[in-house]
N, C-alpha and C positions, 0 to 999 in steps of 0.2 A: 545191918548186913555187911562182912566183909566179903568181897569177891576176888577174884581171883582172874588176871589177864593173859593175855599172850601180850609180846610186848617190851616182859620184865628181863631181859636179856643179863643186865650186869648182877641181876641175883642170883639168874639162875648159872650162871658162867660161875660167881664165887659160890655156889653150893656144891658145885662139879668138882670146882680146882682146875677148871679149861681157862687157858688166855680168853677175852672177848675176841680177839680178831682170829680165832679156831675155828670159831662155829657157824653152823649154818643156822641162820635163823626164820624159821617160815612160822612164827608164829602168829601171824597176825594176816588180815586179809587185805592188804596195802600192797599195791602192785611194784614187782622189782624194779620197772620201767619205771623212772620218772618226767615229765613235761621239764625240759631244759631251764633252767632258771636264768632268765634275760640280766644283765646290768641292770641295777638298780641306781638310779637318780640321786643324789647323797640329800637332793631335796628333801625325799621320799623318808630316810629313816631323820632328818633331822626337825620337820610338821608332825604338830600332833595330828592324829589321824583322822581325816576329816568324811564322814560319807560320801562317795564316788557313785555319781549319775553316772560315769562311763561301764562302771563295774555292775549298775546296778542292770544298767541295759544288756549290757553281754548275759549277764544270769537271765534276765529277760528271757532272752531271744533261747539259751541254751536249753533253759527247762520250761520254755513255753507256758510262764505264766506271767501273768504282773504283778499279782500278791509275792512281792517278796522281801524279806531284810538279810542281811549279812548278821553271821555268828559266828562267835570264836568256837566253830566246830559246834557238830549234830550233839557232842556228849553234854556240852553248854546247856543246848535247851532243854536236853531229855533231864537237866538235872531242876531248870526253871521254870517248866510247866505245870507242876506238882501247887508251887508255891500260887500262880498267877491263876489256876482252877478257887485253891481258898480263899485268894483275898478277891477278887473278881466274879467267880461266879458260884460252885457250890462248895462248903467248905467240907463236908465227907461226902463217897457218891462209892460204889463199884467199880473196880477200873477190872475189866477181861486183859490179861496177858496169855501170851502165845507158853504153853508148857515148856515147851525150849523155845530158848531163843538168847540174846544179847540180853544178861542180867539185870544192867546199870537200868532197865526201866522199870523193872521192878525193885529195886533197889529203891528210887524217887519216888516212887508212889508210896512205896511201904515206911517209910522213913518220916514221910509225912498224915500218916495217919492215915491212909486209905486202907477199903478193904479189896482185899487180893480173892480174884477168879480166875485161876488158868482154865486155859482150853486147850485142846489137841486138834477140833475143827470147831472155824469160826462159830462162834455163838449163836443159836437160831432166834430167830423172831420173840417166838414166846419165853427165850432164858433171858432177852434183856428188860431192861429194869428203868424206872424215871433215874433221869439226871444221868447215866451211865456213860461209861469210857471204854471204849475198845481200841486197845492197841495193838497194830499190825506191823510184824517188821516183814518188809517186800523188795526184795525177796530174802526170807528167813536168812539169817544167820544162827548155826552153823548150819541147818540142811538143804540152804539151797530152794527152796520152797517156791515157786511166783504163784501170789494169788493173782489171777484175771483183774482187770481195770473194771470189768460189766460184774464182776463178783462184790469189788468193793463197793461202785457205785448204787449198787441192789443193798448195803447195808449201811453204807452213809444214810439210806433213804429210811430206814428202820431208825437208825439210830436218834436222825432227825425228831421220829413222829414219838421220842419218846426224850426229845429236846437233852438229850445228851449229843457225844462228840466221839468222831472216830479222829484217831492219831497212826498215820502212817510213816515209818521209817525208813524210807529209802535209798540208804545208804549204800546199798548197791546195785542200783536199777541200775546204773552208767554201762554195766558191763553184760546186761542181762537184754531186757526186751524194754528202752526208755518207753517205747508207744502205751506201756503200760502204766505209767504213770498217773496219778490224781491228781499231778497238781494243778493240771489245769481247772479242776473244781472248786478250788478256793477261794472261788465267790461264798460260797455256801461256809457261813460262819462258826457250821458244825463240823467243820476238816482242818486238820492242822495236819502238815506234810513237810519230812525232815529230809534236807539233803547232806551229802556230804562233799568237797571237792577232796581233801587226801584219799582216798582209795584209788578211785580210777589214774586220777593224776599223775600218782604215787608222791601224795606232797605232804604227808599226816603231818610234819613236823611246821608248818604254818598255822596252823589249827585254825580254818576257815571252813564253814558251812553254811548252808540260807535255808530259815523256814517259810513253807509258803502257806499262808491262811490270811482271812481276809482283812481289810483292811485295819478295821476297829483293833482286831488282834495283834497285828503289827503294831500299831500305834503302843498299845498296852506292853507288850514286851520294851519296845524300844523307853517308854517310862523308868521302866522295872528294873532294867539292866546298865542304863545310863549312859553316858560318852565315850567312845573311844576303844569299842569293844574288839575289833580289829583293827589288828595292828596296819602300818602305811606298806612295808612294803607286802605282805598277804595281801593285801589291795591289788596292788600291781602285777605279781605273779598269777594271781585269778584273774584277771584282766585279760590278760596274754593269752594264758590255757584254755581259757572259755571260748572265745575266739578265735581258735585255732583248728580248725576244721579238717585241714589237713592231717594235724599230727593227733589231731582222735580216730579218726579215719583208720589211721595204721596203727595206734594203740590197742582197738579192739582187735585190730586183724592178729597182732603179736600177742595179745593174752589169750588169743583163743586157741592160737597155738601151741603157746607153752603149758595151756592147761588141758588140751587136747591130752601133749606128753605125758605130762604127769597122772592125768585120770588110766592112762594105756599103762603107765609103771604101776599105780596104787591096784589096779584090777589083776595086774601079773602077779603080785603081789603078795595080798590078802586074800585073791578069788572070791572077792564078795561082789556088792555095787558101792558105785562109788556116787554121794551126793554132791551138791555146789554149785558154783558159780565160775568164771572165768576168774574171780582172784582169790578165790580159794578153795578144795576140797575137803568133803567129809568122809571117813569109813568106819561105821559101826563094827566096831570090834569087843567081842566080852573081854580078852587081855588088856584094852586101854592101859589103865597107868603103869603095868607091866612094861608095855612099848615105847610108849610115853620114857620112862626109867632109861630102857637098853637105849635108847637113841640120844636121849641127854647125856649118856656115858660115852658117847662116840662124839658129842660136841654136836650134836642135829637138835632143836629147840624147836616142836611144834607146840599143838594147842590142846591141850585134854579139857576136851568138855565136861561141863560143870555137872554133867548127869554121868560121869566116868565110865562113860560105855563108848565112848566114838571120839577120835582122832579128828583132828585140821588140819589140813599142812596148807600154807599158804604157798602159790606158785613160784618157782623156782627158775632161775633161769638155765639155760640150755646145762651150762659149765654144774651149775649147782645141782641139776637132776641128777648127772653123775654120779656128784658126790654124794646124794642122795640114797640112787641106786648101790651104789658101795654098800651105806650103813643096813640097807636092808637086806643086802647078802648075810651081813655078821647076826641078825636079830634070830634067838632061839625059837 
């Protein structure tokens, strides 16, 4: 399966014939705002990199669990748990994916010989199956979606009693409702729960993330994937941001803002509803790549989802809604 990102800026910039520094680019769900990036210690990028008790306690404390390891980014393991299901525990089984959603997991599953079941609502009792896998991204990408915490924990319990595993993606709970979170359940051997720090952060470009499942499973990955897997200083800048209480605090208050705006421009707009999250927007539209086209021709880069019926636009800041609202004056 090849797929297709938001993201790919200097392709889509030389398919245009726009400069890179023209355009506006909201393709992605990574917040404009970034967590300040401190000095770094020249200690820091000249040690190989060594696992951090300090980092590991901040993540601790921040996603309130203890089951956890550090990864070079959530798309790491969504690409290594395919493999560690074969050689570990069953080597074919069912894996339930969400009908839409973030492709790259079905991409891993399918690439390694699993068989694929979408869903549009979670799978009931009697469709799941021995050994089985149900994958949940929470809250959905791109619609924005939050399943409840007593929702999932009522099918981890299912999925348990038929000794399969639920796998939840979290990638953007930071910005939604954290209290809704599983990971604190990752005692229970049948959860695996994927964080990410670039989105909320807005620090994609350190590629650091932590899964949290229990111990045994930790161990097992940390074999599989071997030393050094994050780099020294993504150590340290995670360190900082995790603990930083204060400037999450007004992180959320500023994305909810700006995405307040831009949900009030996307509804002025289009006159539909608008899906999402605080760091990005969805709006079902039958014109998609149509739009998608006119706004790539005015140098505006959002995200045409994979099922070419509905728009992304990741949130913009104050200056950029502007320029935003501009291209949407000019669209036929």
């Amino acid at each position: 399966m090849k797929l297709i990102h938001g993201g790919q800026l200097h392709t889509i910039a030389q398919h245009y014939a726009i400069p890179i520094d023209e355009w506006l680019d909201l393709s992605t769900g990574i917040s404009p705002i970034s967590y300040p990036v401190p000095p770094i210690p020249i200690s820091v990028w000249q040690q190989l990199p060594q696992s951090s008790p300090t980092l590991l306690k901040a993540a601790q404390q921040y996603y309130k669990t203890d089951n956890l390891i550090a990864t070079s980014g959530s798309q790491s393991i969504i690409e290594t748990l395919p493999s560690i299901f074969i050689q570990h525990i069953v080597p074919t089984t069912t894996v339930w994916l969400p009908k839409v959603g973030y492709k790259e997991h079905e991409k891993a599953w399918h690439d390694h010989g699993f068989i694929i079941n979408h869903y549009s609502q979670l799978p009931s009792a009697d469709e799941l199956t021995p050994h089985c896998i149900v994958v949940v991204i929470n809250p959905n990408n791109p619609t924005g979606v939050l399943t409840a915490q007593s929702t999932l924990t009522q099918l981890l319990t299912q999925v348990e009693k038929r000794q399969g595993w639920l796998i939840v993606d979290e990638a953007f709970m930071d910005c939604v409702t954290p209290s809704q979170s599983v990971a604190s359940l990752t005692n229970n051997p049948h959860l695996f729960v994927l964080r990410s720090v670039g989105k909320f952060f807005g620090l994609a470009g350190i590629r650091l993330g932590f899964l949290s499942a229990a111990p045994i499973w930790l161990s097992t990955l940390a074999n599989t994937t071997g030393p050094w897997q994050v780099n020294g200083p993504a150590q340290y800048i995670a360190e900082k941001a995790l603990t930083d209480l204060n400037w999450q605090s007004e992180q959320s208050l500023q994305l909810q803002r700006l995405s307040n705006n831009l949900e009030h421009l996307l509804m002025d707009t289009f006159q539909t509803a608008v899906s999402g999250t605080s760091l990005f927007k969805t709006v079902l539209l039958p014109n998609a790549p149509e739009l998608f086209k006119q706004l790539c021709q005015q140098g505006v880069y959002v995200r045409l989802c994979d099922e070419q019926n509905a728009l992304r636009f990741g949130i913009p800041t104050d200056a950029e809604l502007e320029k935003l609202a501009k291209a949407f004056a000019k669209l036929n």
